[in-house]
N, C-alpha and C positions, 0 to 999 in steps of 0.2 A: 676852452675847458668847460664840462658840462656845470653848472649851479645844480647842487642837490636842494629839492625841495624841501619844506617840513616835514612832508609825507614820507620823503623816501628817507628822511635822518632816522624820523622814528621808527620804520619798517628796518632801518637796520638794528637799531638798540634792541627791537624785541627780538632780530636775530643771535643777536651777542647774545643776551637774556637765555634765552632758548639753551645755548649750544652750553654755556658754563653750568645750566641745570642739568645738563647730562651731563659733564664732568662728573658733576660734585655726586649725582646719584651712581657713577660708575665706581666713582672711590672709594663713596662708601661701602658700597656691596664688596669691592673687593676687602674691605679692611675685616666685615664682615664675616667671611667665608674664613678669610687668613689667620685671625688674627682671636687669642679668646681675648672677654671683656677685662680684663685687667691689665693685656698687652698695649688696648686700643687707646689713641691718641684721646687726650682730655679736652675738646675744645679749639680752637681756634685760636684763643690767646697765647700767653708766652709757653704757657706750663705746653700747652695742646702744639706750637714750632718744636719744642723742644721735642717731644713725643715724636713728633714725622722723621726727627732729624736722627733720634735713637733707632727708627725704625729701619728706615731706607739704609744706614749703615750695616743693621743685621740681616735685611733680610739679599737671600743668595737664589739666583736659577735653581730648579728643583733639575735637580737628574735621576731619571728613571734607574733603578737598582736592575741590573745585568743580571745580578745573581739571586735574584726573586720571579718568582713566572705566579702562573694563574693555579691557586691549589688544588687538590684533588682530593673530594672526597664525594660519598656517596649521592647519586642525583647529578653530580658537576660533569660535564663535558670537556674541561680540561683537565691538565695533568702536569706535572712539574717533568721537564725534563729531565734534572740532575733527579730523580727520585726525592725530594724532598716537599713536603706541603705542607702550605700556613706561612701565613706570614709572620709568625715568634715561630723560630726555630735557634738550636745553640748549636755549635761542635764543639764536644771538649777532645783533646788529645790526651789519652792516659783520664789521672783524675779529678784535676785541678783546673785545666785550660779552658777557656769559656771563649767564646767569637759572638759579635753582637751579626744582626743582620748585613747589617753595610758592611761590615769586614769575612762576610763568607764566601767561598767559593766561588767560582765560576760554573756554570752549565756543565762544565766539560770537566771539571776537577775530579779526582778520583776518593775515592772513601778509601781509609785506612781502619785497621783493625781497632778496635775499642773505642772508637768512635757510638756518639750520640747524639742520635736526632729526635729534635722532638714536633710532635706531628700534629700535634692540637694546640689551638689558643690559650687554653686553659694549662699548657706543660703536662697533661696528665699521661697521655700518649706516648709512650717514648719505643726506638729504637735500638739498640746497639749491634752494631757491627760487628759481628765475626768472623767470617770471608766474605770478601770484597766479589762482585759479580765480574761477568764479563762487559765488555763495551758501555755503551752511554742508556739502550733502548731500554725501557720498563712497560708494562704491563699499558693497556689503556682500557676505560670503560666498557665493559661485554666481552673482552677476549677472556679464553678460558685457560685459567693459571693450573700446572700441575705441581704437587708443591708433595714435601713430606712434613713432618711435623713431631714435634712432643709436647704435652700441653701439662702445666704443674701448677700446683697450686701456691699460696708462699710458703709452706711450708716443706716444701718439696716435694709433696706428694704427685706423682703423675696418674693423670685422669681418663687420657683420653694420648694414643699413639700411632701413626700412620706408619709407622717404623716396625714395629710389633706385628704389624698385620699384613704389611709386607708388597703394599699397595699405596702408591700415591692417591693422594685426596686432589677431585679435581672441581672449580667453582667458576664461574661468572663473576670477574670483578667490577666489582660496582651494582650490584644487581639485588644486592641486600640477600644475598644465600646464605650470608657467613654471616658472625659479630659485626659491629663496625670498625672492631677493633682491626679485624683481620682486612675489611676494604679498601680503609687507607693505608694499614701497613703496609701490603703486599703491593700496593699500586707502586711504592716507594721502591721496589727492589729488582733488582736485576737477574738475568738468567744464568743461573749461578751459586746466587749471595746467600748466604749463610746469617740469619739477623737472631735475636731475640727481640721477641715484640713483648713488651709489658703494655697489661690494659687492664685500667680501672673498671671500677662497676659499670661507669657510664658506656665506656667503650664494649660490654662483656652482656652478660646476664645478669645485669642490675640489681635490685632488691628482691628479686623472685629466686637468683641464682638458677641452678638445673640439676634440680635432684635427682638421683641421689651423691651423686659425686660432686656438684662443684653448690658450695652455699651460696644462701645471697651476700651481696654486699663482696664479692670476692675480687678482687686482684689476680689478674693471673699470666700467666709467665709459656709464652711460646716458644721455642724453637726449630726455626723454621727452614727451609733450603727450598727454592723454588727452584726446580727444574727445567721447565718448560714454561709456553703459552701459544696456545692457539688465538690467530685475529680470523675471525669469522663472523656468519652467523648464526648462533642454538637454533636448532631449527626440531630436537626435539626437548626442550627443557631442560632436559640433565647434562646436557652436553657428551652426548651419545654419540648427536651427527653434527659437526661441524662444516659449514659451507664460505670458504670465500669466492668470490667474482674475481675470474682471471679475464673475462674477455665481456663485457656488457653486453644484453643484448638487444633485441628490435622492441618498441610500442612499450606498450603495460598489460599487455596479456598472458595469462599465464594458462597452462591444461588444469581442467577438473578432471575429478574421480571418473573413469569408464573412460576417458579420451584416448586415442590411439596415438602415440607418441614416437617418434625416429630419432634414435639417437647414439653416439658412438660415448665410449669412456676405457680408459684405462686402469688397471689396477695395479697398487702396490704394497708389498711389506720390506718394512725396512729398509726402501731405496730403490729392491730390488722387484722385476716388475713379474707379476702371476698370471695376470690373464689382459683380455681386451674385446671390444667388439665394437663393428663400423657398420653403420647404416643398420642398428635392432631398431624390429619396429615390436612392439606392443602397446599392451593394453593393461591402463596405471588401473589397479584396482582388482585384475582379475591373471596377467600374464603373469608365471612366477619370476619375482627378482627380488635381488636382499631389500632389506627394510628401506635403508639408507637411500637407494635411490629413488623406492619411492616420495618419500620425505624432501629429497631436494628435488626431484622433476615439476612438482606441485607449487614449486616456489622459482621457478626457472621461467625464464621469456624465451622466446625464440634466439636463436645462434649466440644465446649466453655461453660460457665454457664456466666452468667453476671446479675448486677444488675440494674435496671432501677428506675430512678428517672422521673417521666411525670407529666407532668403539666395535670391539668383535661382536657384542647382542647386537648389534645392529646389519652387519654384516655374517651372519651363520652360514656356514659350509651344506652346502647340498640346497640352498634355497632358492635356486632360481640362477638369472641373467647379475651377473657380478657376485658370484660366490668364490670366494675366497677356498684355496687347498684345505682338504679336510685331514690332512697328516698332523697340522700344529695350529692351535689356538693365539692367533696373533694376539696381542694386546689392541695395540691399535693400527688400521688398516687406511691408506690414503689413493683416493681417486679422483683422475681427473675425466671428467663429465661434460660431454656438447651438447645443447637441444638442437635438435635440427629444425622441426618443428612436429607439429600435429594437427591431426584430424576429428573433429568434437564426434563425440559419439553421445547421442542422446537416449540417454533411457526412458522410451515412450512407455510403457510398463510401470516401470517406479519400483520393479523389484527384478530388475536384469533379464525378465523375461521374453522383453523387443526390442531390441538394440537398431538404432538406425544412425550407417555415417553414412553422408553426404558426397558424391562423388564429384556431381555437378551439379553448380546450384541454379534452381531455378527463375521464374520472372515475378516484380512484383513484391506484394509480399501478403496476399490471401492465400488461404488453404481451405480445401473441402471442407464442411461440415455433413453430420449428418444427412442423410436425406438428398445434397446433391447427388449428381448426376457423373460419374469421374471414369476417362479412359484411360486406361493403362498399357503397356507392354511390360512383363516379365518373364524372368525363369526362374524354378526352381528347383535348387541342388540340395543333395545333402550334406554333413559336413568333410566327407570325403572327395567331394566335387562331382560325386556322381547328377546326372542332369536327370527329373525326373516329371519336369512341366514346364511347356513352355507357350504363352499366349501373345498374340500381337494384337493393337487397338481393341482390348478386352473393355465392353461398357457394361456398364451395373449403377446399381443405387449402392451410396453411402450405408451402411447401416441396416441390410435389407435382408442381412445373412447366406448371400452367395459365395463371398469367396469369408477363410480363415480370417479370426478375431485378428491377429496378431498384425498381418498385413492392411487390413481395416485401419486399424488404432495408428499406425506407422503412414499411411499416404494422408491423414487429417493432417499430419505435420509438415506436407510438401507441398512446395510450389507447384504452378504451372513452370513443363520442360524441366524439374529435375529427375536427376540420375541419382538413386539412392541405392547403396545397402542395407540389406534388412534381415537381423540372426531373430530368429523365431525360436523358443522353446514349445513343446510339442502339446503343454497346454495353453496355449495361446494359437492351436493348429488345429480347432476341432475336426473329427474324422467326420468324410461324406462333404464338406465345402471345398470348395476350388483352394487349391494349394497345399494342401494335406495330405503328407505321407505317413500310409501305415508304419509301425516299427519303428520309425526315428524320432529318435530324444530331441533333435538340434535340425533347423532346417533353414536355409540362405537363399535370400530370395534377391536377383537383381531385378531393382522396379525403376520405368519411367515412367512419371505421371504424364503424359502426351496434354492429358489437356481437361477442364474439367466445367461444368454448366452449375453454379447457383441456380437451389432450386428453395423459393420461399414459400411459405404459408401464406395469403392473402389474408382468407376470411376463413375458418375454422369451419364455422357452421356454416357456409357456404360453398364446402370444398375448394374452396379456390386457390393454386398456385401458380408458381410462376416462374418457367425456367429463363434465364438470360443467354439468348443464342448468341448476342454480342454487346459488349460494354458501353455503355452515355460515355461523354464526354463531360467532366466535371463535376459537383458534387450535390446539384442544384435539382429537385423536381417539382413539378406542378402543383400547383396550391388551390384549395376550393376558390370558388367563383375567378377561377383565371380560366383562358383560354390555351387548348390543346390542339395541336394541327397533329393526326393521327391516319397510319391505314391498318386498316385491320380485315382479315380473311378468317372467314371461321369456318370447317371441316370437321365434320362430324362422320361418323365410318367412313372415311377415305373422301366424302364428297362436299366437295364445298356447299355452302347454305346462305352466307353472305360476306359482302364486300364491300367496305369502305377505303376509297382513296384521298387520301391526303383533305381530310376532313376535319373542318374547323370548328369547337363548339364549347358552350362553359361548364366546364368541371363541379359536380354537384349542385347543378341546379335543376336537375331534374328535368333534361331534355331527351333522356331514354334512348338516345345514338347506339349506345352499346349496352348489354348487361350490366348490370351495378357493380357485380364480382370484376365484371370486366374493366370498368371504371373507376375504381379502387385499384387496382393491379396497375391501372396509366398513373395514376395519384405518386407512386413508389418508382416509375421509369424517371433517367435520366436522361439529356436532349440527345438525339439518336442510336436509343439502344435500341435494340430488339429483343422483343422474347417472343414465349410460347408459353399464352393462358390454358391454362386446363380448368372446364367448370362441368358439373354434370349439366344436364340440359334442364331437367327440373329443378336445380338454383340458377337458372340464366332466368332473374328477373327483372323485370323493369322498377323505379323507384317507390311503383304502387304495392308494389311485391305479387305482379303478375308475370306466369310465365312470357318471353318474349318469343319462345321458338315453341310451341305447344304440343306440334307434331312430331316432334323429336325424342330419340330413347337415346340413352347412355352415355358417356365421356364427349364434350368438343373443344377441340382444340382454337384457338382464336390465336393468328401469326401476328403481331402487334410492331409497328417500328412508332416511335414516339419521333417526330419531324421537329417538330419546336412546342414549345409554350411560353406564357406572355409573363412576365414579372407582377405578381403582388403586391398589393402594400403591405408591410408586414405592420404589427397591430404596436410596438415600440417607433414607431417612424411614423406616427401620427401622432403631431405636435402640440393642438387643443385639445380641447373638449368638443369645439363645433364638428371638426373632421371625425373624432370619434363617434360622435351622436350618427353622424351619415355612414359610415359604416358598421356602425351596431345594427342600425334600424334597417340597411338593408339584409344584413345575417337574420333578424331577427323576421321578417318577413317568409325569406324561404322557411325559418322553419315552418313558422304558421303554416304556408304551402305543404310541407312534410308529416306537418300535425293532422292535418284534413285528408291524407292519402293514407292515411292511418301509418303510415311510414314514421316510427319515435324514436328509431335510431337515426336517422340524419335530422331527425328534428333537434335531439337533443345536442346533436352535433355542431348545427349552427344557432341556438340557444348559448349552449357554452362559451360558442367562439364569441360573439356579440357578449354575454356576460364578463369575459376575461376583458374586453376591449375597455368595458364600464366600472369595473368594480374597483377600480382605487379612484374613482370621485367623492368627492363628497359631498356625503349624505345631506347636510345641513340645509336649512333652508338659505339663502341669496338671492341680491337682485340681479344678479348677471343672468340675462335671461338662457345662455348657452348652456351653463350650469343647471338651469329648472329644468332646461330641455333634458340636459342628461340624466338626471335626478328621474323624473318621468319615468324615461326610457328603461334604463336599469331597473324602477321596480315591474314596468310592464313585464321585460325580460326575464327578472326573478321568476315572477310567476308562472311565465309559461315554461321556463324549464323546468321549475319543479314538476310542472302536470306530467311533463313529458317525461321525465323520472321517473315518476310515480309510476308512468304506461311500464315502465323497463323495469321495473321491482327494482330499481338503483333508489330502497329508501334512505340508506344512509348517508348517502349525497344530496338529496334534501332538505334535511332537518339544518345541516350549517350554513346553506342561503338562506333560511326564510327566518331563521332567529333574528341576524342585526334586524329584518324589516319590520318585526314584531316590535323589537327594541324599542323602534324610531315612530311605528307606529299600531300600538297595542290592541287597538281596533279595526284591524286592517280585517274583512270579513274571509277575502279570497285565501289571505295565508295563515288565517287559522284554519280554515275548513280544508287547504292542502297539505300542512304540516301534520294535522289529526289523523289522515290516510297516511302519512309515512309512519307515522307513528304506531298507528296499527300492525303494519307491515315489520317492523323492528318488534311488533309485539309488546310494545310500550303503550299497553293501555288505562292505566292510571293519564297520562298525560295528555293519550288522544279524545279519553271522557274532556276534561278539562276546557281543551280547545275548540271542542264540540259544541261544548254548555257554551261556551261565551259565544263562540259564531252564533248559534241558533238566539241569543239574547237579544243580539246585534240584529240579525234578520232571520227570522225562523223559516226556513226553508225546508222541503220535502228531503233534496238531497242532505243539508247536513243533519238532518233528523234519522236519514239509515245510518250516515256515518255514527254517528253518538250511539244510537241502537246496536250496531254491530261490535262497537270497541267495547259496549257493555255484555252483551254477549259472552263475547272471548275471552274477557275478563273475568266472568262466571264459571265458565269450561276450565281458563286455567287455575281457578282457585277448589276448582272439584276435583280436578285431576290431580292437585298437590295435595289436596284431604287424604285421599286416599293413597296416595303414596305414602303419607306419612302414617294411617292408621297403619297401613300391613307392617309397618317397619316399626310402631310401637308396640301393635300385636307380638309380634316375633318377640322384640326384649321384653317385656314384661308377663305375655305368655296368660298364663287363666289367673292371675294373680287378685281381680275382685270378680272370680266369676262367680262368688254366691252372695252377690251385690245383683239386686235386679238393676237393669237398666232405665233411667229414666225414660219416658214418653217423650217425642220430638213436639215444641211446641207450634202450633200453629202459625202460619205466618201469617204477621200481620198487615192487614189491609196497608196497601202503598207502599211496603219494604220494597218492592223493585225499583231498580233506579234507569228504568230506561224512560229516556223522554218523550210524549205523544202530544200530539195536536191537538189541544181542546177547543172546546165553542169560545172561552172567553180568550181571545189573543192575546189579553195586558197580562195574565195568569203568567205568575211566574212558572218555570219549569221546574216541577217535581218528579215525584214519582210514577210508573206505569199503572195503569188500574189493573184489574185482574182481564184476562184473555175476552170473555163475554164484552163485556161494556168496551175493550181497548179497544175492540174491535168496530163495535157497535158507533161509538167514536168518531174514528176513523173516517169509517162510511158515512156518517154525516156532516164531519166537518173538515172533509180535503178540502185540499189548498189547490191553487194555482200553482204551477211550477213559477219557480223563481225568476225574476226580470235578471236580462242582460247580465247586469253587472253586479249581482248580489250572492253571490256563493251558488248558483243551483249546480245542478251533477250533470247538466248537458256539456257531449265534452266542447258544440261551438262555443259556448256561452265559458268556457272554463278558461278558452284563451284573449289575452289583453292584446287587441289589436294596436 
């Protein structure tokens, strides 16, 4: 026999321990839940034995009541089978007999005459019985009740009668159409049953009552026979068109408005059947058919069946596909309904003027745009079928106005290889373009798009585009300073000019293999496409923006297969700051290269690129020397892109890099004296004075001495040109109003009012005003300056950029 240790005595006590603290917490929760505080045991002592021992004798297995279900009232998804809801309900027999709940009926029991039910918690609700229904079924949630009625007040006055007017009242039960008096009543009643419903204010028209017949605060007194009840679903509101699901059908797609629809249905009145049709095809929105189906086709899946219950306004005689005999106004009419399926028909128009269904669909999923290049075969009929054109592999431009608007707007929507139809109205058929018939309102056009060439914009100002004679592989194209392995044939009036084969070189760096336009257009290819560059011959430049071909006139064409190119690093995949410094500085270099070819569109281009690499470092000073490095580099970089901005009149993309630099550093001389030039250019010259005065403070130089001069200038011109916009405009309202007021005399100006700054003999002079023209000049001529050193703001543009 094993010896228990100490270890394992006391590992079992804390398990005893353990398991009777979950007893005692299971007991008490349950004594809890069961039991109010005055039932619950006292304690643990004798008084608190005695307590368990009274308890355990009373208490009994609960049994579910048989003859109680889940109630039904307004919002609830269940329903009492026996007709009865709530849980305090009574039956008295005659007038005296009362039944608590546990002693009522079974599901299945039948109601006898003068019976009453009451239908609310509160008893206020009541029903009484005056013929009994047929079977067991009642009404449920959304089915629509037909019922007649008489409604009185307690005084006996009647209010309101369905009986009188000689038409069933029909509702949505449950759906809050009626009182709530009437949605739990009638849920209770059977097809048949004869009740009187009493309903308080609460159940009625509360303290507002509904004047002028029934007051507030009213009681009032229905007499009811429910006749009927449709299970469906309202499918228009009133319950007009009633729909049930006989047969489910495929997915969850249902026809929109203009889709071309197949479908058979049956019709009936009274049992007896009027018409039918197998295999109609139309068109929901525009074919004529009664209301009603269009109503449930729009709410149908493929190979649904369903049954329709329609009011006659829904179903009128002479309307179309499922009209009803026009000898007798049915009351109400029943159809049974197949979706076969349907054909989308898309309104490219947006006002039913070019309808296109789909025959065969095409590959893919691009479609022409404008400006491509797209082949066609069609014909076109009238709506009679007469044939009246017809073209095989027809090529044109997108958008070029050859053939009719309508068929235009309609092939932007097709694939490559499909088979479409296309109903054209006759203003969407302008006369004198391909496919336009005189005289006809309506014109059908079978089209296959065969096949179709993207045709892109390169370079605008460049003319450059670029058709794709066959598609890359994948989604990937060549990136600056990557390598391109390319052939290119260029053909100019029918004769070739040159040839490159399978030619390897780096992208954007200014090795001048092909024209720029041309080079740019490889920039956009994918790995083995093909296309066909079109450049004029006078924009076939090299990067200097020299013609490449000089002897050449008009359109050449250049056949381009892109073979491979080499993978990038892209600028999120460079981990420090060291690998970033080495790829800024070599971006930032070519520009320089591109700055000195006078070239400031690809300057600015790799400026930027090297700027985005650097600009979330920061700024701060540090001893990590990686970070001075980059620190550096970035404001070198600043600088030289703004110059090269400023070349491109992009001054508004200036001013937001050179401010933090300003920030960080206030006496920075190069990007106050380049900020003060965008400045100008935005025409903001209060600000480029400013920047001007403090450069020249810092190092007075010739170049920022015209800038300052020139922003003062312009600044004079625009405050002369606003004087006098505003005299003629205060002339005009005010009119001669002191014209026998002389005019004062203009005073003189005073010595040094100009505020443009000159170069004087004394260099410490602070900068003031200009002297008068004589002497500025006089000045001038004696005491120029030397153009400014390297690195001090002067206006050479070598000296402008930060190597």
């Amino acid at each position: 026999m094993a010896t228990l240790t100490r270890w394992d005595a006391k590992r079992a006590r804390s398990r005893s321990f353990f398991a009777l603290s979950l007893t005692t917490v299971a007991v008490a929760l349950f004594f809890i839940a069961t039991f109010t505080p005055s039932q619950r045991p006292r304690g643990f002592g004798p008084e608190g034995v005695q307590d368990f021992a009274n308890l355990a004798s009373s208490v009994r297995p609960r049994r579910r009541s048989r003859s109680l279900s889940v109630p039904f009232f307004a919002g609830s998804e269940g329903r009492c089978n026996h007709g009865i809801g709530g849980e305090i309900w009574r039956l008295r027999g005659g007038k005296d007999a009362e039944m608590k709940p546990s002693e009522g009926p079974s599901a299945r029991s039948e109601y006898t005459p003068g019976q009453i039910v009451i239908l609310s918690d509160d008893e206020t609700l009541k029903k009484e019985v005056i013929k009994c229904g047929e079977g067991n079924e009642v009404p449920k949630r959304g089915d629509t009740v037909f019922v007649h009625y008489v409604g009185k007040l307690e005084d006996g006055t009647v209010f309101d009668s369905s009986r009188e007017r000689n038409e069933a009242f029909r509702f949505p039960v449950g759906r809050g159409r009626v009182i709530k008096g009437w949605d739990l009543g009638i849920a209770t009643m059977r097809k048949g049953e004869i009740a009187k419903l009493t309903c308080p204010p609460l159940y009625a028209y509360g303290a507002r009552g509904s004047p002028p017949k029934i007051p507030p605060e009213a009681t009032l007194h229905f007499e009811v026979e429910i006749l009927k009840w449709i299970s469906g679903d309202d499918l228009t509101g009133d319950t007009g068109v009633m729909k049930k699901i006989l047969v489910k059908g495929d997915k969850w797609q249902t026809p929109k408005e203009g889709d071309e629809v197949k479908f058979s249905w049956v019709g009936y009145i009274n049992g007896n059947k009027f018409g039918s049709g197998e295999d109609v095809t139309a068109t929901l929105g525009r074919s004529p058919m009664v209301e009603a189906f269009k109503k449930a086709l729009l709410r149908m899946k493929k190979k649904e069946k369903s049954k329709l219950t329609v009011a006659s306004d829904y179903a009128a005689p002479d309307s179309g596909i499922g009209s009803p005999p026009d000898f007798q106004a049915p009351e109400e009419i029943e159809y049974e309904i197949t979706l076969h399926g349907w054909d989308p028909i898309d309104d490219i128009s947006g006002d039913s003027g070019v309808l296109k269904k789909v025959v065969t669909k095409g590959e893919g999923w691009k479609t022409p745009k404008e400006g491509d290049e797209a082949q066609i075969t069609f014909l076109g009929r009238t709506m009679d079928g007469k044939e009246y054109d017809r073209r095989e592999n027809f090529t044109f431009i997108v958008g070029d106005g050859q053939i009719v608007s309508g068929l235009e707007k309609a092939l932007m929507r097709m694939k490559k290889g499909e088979n479409a139809q296309i109903k054209c109205l006759d203003k969407y058929a302008e006369s004198g373009r391909i496919g336009s018939k005189e005289g006809a309102s309506e014109m059908l056009f079978d089209v296959i798009l065969e096949r179709w060439s993207e045709i892109s914009v390169i370079d605008e100002a460049l003319g450059c585009k670029k058709k794709i004679v066959k598609e890359g592989i994948g989604y990937e194209s060549p990136k600056d300073l990557g390598t391109a392995t390319v052939s290119v044939t260029g053909v100019c009036a029918g004769n070739e000019f040159a040839k490159v084969t399978n030619k390897t070189f780096l992208l954007v760096a200014g090795e001048d293999i092909v024209p720029w336009g041309v080079e740019k257009a490889i920039l956009t290819m994918k790995r083995g496409e093909e296309a066909i560059i079109t450049l004029n011959a006078t924009s076939a430049l090299d990067t200097s923006n020299k013609p490449m071909y000089p002897d050449l006139t008009g359109d050449c064409e250049f056949h381009v297969v892109c073979d491979n190119f080499s993978k990038v690093v892209e600028p999120f995949e460079l981990q420090n700051a060291t690998d970033k410094v080495e790829v800024a500085v070599e971006r930032k270099l070519f520009g320089n290269k591109f700055y000195m070819r006078d070239n400031y569109e690809l300057a600015n281009r790799h400026y930027s690129a090297s700027y985005d690499i650097l600009k979330d470092i920061d700024m701060k000073d540090t001893k990590d020397p990686a970070f001075q490095k980059a620190n550096e580099t970035r404001l070198a970089v600043t600088l030289n892109l703004a110059a090269a901005r400023n070349e491109l009149n992009k001054f508004s993309e200036v001013v937001p890099i050179l401010s933090p630099i300003l920030d960080l550093y206030p006496s920075h001389v190069k990007a106050l004296y380049r900020r003060a030039q965008a400045y100008i250019g935005l025409r903001m010259y209060r600000e480029a004075i400013k920047d001007a005065k403090k450069a020249y403070e810092l190092t007075p130089t010739k170049g920022i001495l015209n800038i300052h001069n020139k922003a003062v200038k312009l600044q004079k011109q625009t405050i002369s040109k606003e004087k006098g916009v505003w005299s003629k405009a205060l002339n005009g309202v005010l009119g001669n109003l002191y014209d026998d007021k002389p005019m004062p005399k203009p005073k003189p100006e005073a010595e040094g009012a100009k505020q443009e700054i000159v170069e004087t003999q004394d260099q410490n002079a602070e900068p003031g005003d200009e002297f008068d023209g004589d002497a500025a000049a006089k000045t001038q001529q004696d005491t120029e300056m030397k153009p400014a050193d390297k690195d001090d703001g002067g206006n050479s543009r070598i000296e402008e950029l930060d190597s």
